[in-house]
N, C-alpha and C positions, 0 to 999 in steps of 0.2 A: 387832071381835067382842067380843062381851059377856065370854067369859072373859077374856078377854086385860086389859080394864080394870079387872074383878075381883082378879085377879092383882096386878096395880099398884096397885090402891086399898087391900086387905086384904090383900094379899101368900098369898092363898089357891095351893094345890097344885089341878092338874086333871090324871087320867091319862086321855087320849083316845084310841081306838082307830082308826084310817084306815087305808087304803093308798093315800090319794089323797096324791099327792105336792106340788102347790101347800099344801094347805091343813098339812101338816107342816111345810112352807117357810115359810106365813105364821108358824103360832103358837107352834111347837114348842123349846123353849128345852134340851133334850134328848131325843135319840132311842133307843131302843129296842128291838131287831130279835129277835125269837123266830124260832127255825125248829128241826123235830124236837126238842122241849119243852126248848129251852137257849137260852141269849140269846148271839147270835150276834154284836149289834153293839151296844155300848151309847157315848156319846155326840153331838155335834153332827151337824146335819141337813151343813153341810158335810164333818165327818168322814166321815161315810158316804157321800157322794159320792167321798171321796178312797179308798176302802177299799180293802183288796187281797184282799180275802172276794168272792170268786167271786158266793156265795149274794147277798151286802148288793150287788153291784155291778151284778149282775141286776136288780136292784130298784129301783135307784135310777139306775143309768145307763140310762134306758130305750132311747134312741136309737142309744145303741151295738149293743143286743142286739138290737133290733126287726127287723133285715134277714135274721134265722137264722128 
């Protein structure tokens, strides 16, 4: 991805917005989780996989919760 080598080349900052989960996987080198206007979860895309935030775990464990 073009940011990504940007990033590396010029050591440039990009704040991205998704909720698509692969592509936070691929590029995301910090994550950052707003919900009801307070940042819910702030570091690593595997920190928040590991989270014990109900809200972040929903979100990111999708397979867990998909069967409710």
């Amino acid at each position: 991805m073009l940011f990504i080598k940007l990033n590396e080349q010029l050591g440039t900052t990009y704040f991205i917005v998704t909720h698509e989960l692969l592509s936070i996987k691929r590029t995301a080198q910090k994550v950052l989780m707003l919900a009801d206007k307070h940042v819910l979860f702030s570091g690593t895309f595997d920190g928040a996989m590991a989270s014990e935030i109900f809200k972040v775990q929903r979100f990111f464990n999708v397979d867990k919760y998909s069967k409710n």
